[in-house]
Predicted model as a PDB file, atoms N, CA, C, CB and O in Angstrom, pLDDT in the B-factor column:
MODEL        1                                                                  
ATOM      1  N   UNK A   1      99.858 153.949 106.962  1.00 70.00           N  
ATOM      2  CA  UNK A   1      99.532 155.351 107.075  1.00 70.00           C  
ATOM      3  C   UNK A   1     100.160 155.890 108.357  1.00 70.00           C  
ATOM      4  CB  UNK A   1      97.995 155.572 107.063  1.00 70.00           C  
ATOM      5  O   UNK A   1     100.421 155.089 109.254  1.00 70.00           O  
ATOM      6  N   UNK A   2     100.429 157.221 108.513  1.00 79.00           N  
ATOM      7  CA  UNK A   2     101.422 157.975 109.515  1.00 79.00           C  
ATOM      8  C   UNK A   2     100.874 158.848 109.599  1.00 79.00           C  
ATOM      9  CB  UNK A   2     102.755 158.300 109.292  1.00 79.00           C  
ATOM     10  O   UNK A   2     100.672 159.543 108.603  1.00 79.00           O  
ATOM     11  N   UNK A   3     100.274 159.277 111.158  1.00 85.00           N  
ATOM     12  CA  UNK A   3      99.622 160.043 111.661  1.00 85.00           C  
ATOM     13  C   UNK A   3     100.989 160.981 112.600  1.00 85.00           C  
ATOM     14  CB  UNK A   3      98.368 159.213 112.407  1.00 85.00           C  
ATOM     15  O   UNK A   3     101.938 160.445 113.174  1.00 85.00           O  
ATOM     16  N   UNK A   4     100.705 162.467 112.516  1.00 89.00           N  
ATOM     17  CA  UNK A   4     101.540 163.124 113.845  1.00 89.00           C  
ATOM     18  C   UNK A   4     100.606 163.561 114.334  1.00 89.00           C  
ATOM     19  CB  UNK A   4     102.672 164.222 113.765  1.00 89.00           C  
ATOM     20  O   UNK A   4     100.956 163.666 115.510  1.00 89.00           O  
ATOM     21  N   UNK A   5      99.279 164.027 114.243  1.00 90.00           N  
ATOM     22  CA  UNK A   5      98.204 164.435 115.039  1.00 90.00           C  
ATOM     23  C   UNK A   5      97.369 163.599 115.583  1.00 90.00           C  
ATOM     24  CB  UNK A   5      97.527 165.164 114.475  1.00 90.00           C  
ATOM     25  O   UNK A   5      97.601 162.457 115.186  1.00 90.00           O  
ATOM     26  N   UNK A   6      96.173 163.680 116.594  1.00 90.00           N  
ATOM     27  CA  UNK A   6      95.117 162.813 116.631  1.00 90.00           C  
ATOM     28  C   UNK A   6      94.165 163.019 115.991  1.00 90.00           C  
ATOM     29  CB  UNK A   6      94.713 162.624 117.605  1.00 90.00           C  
ATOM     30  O   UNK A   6      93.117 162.373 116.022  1.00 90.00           O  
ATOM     31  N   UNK A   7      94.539 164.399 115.010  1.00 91.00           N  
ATOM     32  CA  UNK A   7      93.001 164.842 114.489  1.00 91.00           C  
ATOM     33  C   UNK A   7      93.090 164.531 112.776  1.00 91.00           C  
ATOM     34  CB  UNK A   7      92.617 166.823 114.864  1.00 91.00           C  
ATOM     35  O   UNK A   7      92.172 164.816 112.007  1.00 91.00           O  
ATOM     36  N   UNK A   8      94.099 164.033 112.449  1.00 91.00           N  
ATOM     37  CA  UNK A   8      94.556 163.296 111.603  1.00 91.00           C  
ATOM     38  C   UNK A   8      94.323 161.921 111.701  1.00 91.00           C  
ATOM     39  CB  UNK A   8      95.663 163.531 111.536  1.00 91.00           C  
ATOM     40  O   UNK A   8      94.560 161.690 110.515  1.00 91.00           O  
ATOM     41  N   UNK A   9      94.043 160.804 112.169  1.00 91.00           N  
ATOM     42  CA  UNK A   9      93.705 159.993 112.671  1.00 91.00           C  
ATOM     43  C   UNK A   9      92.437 159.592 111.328  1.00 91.00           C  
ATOM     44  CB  UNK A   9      93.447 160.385 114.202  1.00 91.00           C  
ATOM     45  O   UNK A   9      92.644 159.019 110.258  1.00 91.00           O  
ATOM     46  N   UNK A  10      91.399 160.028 111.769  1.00 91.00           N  
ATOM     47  CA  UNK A  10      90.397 159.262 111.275  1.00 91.00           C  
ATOM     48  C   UNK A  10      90.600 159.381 109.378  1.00 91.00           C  
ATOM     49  CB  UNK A  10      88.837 159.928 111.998  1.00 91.00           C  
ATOM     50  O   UNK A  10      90.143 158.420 108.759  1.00 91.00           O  
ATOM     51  N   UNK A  11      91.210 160.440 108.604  1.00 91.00           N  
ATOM     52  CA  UNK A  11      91.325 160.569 107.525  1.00 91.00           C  
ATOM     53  C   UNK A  11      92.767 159.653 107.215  1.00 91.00           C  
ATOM     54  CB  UNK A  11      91.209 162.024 107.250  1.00 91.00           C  
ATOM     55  O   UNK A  11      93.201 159.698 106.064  1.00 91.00           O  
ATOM     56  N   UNK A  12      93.408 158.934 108.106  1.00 89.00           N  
ATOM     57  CA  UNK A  12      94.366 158.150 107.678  1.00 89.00           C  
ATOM     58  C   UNK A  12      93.865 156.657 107.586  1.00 89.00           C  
ATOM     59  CB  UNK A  12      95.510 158.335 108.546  1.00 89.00           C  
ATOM     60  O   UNK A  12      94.441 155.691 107.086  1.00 89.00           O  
ATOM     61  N   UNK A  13      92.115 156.763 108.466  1.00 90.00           N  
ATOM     62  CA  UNK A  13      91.908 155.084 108.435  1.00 90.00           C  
ATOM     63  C   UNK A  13      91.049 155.060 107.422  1.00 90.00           C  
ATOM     64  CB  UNK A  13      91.265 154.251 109.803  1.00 90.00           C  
ATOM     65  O   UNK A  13      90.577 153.956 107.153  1.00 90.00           O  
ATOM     66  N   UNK A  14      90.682 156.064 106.724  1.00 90.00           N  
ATOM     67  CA  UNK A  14      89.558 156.321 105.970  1.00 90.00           C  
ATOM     68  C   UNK A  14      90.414 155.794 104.399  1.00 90.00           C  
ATOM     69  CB  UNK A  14      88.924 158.157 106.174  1.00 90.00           C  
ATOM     70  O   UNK A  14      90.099 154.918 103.594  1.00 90.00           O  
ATOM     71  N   UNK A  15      91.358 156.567 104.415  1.00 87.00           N  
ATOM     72  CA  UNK A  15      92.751 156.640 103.365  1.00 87.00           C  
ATOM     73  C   UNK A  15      92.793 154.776 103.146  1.00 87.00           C  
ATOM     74  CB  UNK A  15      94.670 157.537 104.402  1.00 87.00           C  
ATOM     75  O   UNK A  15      92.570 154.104 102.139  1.00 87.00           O  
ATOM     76  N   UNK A  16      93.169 154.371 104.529  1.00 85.00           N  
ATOM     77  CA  UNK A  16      93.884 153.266 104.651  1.00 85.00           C  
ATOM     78  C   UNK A  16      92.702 151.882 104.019  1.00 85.00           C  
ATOM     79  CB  UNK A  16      94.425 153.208 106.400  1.00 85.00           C  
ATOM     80  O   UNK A  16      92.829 150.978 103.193  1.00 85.00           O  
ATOM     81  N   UNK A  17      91.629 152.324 104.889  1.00 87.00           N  
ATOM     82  CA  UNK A  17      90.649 151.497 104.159  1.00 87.00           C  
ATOM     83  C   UNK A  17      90.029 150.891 102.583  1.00 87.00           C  
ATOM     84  CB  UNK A  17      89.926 151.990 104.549  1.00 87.00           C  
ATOM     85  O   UNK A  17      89.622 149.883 102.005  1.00 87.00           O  
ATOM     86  N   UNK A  18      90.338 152.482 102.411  1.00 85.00           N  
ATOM     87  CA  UNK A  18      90.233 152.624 100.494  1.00 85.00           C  
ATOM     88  C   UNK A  18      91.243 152.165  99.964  1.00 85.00           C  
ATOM     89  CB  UNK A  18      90.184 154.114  99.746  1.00 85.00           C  
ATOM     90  O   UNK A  18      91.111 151.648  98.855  1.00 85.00           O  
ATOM     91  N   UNK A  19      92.059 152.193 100.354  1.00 82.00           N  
ATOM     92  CA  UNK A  19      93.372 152.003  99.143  1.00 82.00           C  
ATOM     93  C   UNK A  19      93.190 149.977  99.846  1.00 82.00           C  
ATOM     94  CB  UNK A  19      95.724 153.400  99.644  1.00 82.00           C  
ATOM     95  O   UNK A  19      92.945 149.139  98.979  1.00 82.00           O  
ATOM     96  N   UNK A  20      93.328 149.527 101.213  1.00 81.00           N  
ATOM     97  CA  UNK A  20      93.180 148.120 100.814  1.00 81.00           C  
ATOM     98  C   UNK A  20      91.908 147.396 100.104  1.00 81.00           C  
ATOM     99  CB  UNK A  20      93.370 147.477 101.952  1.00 81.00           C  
ATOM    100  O   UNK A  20      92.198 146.493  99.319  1.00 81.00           O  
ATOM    101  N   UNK A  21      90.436 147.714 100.308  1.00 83.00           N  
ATOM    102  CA  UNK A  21      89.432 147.718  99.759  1.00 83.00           C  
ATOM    103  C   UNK A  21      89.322 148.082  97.863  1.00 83.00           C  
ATOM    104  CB  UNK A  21      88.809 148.597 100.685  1.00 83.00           C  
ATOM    105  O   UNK A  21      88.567 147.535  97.059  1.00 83.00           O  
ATOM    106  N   UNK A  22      90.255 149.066  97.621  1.00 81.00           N  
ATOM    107  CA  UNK A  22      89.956 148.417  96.195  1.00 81.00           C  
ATOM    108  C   UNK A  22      91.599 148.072  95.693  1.00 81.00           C  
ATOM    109  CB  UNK A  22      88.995 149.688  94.974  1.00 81.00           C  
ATOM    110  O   UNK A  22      92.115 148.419  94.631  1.00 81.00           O  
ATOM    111  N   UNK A  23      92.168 147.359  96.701  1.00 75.00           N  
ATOM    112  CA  UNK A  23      93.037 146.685  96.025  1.00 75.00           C  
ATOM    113  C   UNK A  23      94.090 147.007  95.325  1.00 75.00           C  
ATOM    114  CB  UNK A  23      92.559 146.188  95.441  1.00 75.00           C  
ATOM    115  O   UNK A  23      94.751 146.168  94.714  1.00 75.00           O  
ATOM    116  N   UNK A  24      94.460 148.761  95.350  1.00 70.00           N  
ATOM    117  CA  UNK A  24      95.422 149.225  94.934  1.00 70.00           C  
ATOM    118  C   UNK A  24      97.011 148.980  95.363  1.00 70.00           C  
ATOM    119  CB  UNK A  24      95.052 150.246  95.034  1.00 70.00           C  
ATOM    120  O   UNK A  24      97.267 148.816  96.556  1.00 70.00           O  
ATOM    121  N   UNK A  25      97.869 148.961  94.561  1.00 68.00           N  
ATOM    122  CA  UNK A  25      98.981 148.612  95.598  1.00 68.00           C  
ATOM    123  C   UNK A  25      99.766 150.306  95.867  1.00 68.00           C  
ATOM    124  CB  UNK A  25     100.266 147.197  94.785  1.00 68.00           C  
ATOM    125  O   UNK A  25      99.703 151.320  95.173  1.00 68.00           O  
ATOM    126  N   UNK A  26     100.309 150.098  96.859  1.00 66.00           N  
ATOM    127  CA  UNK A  26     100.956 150.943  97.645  1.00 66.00           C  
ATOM    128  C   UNK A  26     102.577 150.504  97.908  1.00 66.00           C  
ATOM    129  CB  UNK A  26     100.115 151.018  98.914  1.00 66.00           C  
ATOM    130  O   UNK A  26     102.951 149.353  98.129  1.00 66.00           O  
ATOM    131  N   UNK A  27     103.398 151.640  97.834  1.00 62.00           N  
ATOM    132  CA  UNK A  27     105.038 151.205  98.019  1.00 62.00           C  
ATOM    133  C   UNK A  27     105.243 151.011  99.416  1.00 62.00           C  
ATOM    134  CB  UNK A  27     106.192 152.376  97.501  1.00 62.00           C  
ATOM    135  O   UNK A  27     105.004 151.704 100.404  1.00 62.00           O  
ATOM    136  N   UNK A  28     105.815 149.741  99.214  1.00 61.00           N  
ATOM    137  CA  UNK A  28     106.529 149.709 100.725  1.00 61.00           C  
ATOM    138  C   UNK A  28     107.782 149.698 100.856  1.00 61.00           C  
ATOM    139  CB  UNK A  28     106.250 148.647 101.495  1.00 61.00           C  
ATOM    140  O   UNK A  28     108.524 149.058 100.110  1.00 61.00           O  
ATOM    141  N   UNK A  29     108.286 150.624 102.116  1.00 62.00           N  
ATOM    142  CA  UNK A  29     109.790 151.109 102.412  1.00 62.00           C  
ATOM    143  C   UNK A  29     110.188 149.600 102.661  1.00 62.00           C  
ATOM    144  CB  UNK A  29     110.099 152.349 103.881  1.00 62.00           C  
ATOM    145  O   UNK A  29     109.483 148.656 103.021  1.00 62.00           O  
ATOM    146  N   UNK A  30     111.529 149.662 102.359  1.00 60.00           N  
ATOM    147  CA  UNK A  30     112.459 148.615 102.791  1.00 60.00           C  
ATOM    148  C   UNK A  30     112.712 148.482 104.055  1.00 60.00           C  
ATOM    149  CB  UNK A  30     113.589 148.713 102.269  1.00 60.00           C  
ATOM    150  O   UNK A  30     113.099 149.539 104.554  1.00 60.00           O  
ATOM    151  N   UNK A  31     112.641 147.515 104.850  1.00 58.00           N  
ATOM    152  CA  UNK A  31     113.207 147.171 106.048  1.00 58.00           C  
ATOM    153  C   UNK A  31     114.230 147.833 106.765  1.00 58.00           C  
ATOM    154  CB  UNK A  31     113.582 146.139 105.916  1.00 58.00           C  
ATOM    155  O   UNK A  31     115.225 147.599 106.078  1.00 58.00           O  
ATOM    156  N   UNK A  32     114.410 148.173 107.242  1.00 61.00           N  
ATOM    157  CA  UNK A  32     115.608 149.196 108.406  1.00 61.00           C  
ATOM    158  C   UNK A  32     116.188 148.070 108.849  1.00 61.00           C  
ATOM    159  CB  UNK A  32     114.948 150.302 109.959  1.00 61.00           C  
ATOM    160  O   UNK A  32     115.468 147.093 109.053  1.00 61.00           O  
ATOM    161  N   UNK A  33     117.829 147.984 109.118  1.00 67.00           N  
ATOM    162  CA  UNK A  33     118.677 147.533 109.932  1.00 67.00           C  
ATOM    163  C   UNK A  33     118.111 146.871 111.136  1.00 67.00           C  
ATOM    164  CB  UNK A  33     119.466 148.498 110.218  1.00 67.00           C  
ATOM    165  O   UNK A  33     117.272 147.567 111.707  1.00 67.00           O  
ATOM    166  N   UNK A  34     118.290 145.986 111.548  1.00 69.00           N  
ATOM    167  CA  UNK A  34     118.253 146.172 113.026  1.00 69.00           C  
ATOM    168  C   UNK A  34     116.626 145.893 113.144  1.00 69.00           C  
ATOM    169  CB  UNK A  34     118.859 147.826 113.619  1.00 69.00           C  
ATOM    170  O   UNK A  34     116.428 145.759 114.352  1.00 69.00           O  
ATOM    171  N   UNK A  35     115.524 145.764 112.524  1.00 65.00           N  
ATOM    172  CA  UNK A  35     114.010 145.761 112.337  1.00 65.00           C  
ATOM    173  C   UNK A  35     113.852 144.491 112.044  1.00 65.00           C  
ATOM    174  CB  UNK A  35     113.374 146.687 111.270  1.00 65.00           C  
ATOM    175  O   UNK A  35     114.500 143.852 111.215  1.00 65.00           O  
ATOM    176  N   UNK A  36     112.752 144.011 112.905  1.00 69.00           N  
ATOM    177  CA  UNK A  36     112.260 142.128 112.441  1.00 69.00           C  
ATOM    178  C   UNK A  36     111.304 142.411 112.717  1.00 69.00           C  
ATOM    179  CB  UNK A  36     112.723 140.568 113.159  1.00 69.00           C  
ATOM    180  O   UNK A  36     111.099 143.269 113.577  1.00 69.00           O  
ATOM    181  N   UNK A  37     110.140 141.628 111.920  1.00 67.00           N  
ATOM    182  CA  UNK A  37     108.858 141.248 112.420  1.00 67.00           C  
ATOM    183  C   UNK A  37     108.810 140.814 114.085  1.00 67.00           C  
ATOM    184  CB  UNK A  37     108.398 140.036 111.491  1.00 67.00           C  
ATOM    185  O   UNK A  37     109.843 140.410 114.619  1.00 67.00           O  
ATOM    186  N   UNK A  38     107.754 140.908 114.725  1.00 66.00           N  
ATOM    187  CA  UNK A  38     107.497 140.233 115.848  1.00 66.00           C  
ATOM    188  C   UNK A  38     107.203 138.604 115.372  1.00 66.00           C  
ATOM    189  CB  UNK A  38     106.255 140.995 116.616  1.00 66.00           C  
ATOM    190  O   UNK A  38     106.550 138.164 114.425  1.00 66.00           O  
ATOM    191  N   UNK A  39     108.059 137.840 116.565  1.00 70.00           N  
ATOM    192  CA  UNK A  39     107.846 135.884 116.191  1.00 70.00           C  
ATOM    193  C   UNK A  39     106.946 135.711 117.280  1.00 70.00           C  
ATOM    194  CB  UNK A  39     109.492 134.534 116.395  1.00 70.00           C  
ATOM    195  O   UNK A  39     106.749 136.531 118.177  1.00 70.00           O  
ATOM    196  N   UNK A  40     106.360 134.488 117.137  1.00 67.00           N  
ATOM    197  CA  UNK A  40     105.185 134.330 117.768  1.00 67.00           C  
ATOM    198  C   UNK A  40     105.842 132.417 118.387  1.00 67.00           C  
ATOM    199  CB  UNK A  40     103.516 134.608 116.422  1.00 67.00           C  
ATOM    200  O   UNK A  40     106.221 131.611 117.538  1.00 67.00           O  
ATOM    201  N   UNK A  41     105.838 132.192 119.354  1.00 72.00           N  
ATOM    202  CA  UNK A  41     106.440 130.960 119.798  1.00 72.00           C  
ATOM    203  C   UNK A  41     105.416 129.427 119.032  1.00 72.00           C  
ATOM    204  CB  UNK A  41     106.391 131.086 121.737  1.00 72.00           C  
ATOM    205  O   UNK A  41     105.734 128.488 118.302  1.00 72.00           O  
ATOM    206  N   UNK A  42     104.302 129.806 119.600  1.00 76.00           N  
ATOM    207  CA  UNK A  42     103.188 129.054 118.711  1.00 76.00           C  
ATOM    208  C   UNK A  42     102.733 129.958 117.755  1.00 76.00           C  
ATOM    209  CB  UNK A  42     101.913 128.523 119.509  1.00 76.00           C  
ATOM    210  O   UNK A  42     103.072 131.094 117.424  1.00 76.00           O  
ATOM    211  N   UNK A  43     101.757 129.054 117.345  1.00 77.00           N  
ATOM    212  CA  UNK A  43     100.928 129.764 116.356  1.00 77.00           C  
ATOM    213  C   UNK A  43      99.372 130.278 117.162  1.00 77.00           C  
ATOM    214  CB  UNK A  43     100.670 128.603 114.962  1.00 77.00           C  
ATOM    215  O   UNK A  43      98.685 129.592 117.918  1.00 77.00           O  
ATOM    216  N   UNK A  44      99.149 131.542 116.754  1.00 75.00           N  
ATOM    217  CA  UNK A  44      97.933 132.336 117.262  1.00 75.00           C  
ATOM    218  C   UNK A  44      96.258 132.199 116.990  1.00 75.00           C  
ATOM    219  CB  UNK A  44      98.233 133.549 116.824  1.00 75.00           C  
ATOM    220  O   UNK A  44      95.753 132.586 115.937  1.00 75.00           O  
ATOM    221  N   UNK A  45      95.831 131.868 117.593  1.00 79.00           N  
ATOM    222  CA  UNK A  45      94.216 131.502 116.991  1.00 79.00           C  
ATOM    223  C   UNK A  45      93.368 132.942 117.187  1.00 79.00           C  
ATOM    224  CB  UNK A  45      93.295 130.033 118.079  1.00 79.00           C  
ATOM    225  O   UNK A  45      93.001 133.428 118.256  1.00 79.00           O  
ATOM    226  N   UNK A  46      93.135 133.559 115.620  1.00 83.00           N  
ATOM    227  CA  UNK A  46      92.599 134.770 115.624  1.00 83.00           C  
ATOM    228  C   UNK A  46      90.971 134.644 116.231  1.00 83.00           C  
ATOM    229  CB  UNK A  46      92.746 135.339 114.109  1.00 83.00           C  
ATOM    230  O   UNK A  46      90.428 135.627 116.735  1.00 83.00           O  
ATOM    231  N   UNK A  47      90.361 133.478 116.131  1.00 88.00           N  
ATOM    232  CA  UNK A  47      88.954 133.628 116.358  1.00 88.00           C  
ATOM    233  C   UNK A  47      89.251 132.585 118.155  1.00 88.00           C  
ATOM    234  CB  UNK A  47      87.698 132.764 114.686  1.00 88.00           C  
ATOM    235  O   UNK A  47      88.627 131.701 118.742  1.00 88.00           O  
ATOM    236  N   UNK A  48      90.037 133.063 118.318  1.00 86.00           N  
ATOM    237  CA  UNK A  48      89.631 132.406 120.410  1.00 86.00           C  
ATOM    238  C   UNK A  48      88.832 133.490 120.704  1.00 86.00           C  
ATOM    239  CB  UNK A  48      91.267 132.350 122.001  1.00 86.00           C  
ATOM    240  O   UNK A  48      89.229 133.553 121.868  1.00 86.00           O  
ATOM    241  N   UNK A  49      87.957 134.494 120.625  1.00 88.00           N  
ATOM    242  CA  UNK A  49      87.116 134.619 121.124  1.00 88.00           C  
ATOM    243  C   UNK A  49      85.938 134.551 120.829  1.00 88.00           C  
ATOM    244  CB  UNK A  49      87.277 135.215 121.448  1.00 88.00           C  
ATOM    245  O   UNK A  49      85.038 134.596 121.667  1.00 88.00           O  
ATOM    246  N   UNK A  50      85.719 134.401 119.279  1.00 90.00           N  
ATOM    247  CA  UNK A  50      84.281 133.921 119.159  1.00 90.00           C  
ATOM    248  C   UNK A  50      84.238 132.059 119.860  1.00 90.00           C  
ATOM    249  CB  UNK A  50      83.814 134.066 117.165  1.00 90.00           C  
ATOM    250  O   UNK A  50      83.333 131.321 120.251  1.00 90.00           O  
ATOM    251  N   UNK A  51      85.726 131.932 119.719  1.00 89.00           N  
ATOM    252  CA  UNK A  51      85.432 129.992 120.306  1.00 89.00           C  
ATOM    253  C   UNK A  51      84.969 130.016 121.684  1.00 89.00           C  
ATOM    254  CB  UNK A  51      87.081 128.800 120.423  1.00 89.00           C  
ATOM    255  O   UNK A  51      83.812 129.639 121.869  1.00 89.00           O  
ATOM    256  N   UNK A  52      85.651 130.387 122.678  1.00 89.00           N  
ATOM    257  CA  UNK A  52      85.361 130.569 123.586  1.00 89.00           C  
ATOM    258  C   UNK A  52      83.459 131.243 124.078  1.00 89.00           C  
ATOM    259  CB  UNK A  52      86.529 131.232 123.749  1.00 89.00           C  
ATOM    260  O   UNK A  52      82.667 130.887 124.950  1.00 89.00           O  
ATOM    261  N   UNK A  53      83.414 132.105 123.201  1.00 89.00           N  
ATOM    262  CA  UNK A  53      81.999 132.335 123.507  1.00 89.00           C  
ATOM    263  C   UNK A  53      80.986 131.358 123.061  1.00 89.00           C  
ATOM    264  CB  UNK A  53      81.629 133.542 122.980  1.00 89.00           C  
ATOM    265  O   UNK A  53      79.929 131.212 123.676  1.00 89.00           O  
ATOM    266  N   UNK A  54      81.397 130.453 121.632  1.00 89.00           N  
ATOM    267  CA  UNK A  54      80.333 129.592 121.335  1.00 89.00           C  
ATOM    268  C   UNK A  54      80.505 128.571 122.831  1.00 89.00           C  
ATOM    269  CB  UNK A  54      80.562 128.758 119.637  1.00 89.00           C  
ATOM    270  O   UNK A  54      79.474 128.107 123.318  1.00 89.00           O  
ATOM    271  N   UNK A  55      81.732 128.303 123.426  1.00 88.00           N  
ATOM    272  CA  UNK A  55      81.479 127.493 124.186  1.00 88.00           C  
ATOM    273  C   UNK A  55      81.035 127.482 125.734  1.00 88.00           C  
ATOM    274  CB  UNK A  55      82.302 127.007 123.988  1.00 88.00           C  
ATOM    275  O   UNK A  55      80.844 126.556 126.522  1.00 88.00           O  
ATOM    276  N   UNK A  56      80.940 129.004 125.864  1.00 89.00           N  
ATOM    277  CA  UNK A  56      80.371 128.924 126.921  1.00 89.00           C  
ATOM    278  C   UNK A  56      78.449 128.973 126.625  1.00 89.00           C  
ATOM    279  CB  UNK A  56      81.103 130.133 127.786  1.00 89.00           C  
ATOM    280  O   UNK A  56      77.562 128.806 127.463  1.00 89.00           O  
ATOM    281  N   UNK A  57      78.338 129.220 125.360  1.00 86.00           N  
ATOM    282  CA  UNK A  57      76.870 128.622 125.605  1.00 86.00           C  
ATOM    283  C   UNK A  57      76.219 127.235 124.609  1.00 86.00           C  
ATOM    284  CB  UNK A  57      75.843 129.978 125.324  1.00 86.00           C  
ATOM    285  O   UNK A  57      75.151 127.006 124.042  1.00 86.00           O  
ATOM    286  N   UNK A  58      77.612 126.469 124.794  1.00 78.00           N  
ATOM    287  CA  UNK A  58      77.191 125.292 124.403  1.00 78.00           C  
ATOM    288  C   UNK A  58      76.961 124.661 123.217  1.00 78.00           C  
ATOM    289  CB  UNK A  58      76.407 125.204 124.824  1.00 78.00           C  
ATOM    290  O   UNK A  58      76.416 123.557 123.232  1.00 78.00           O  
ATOM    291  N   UNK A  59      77.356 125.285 121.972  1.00 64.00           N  
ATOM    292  CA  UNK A  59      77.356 125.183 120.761  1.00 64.00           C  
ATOM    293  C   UNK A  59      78.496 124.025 120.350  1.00 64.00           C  
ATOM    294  CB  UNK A  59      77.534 126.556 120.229  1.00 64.00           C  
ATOM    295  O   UNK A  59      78.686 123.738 119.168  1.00 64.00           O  
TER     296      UNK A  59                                                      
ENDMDL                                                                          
END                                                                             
């Protein structure tokens, strides 16, 4: 979703939510020239912060 306002904003996450929530598909533009994903050197651990919190109280 593509916002040019900020007041546009919340009806684009609202948009965005619905359409992944029931699973509809949506077109996606082709890749641009010159455009790569971001690489990641390792691999990323999405839950280091619930880990970190179980371990600071000992779980």
């Amino acid at each position: 979703m593509k916002v040019s306002e900020a007041s546009q904003f919340s009806a684009a996450i609202l948009a965005k939510l619905t359409t992944e929530i029931s699973g509809l598909k949506v077109s996606v533009r082709q890749r641009r020239p010159g455009l790569r994903p971001a690489g990641y050197a390792q691999s990323y651990n999405c839950f280091i912060g619930e880990e970190l919190q179980e371990r600071s109280i000992g779980r």
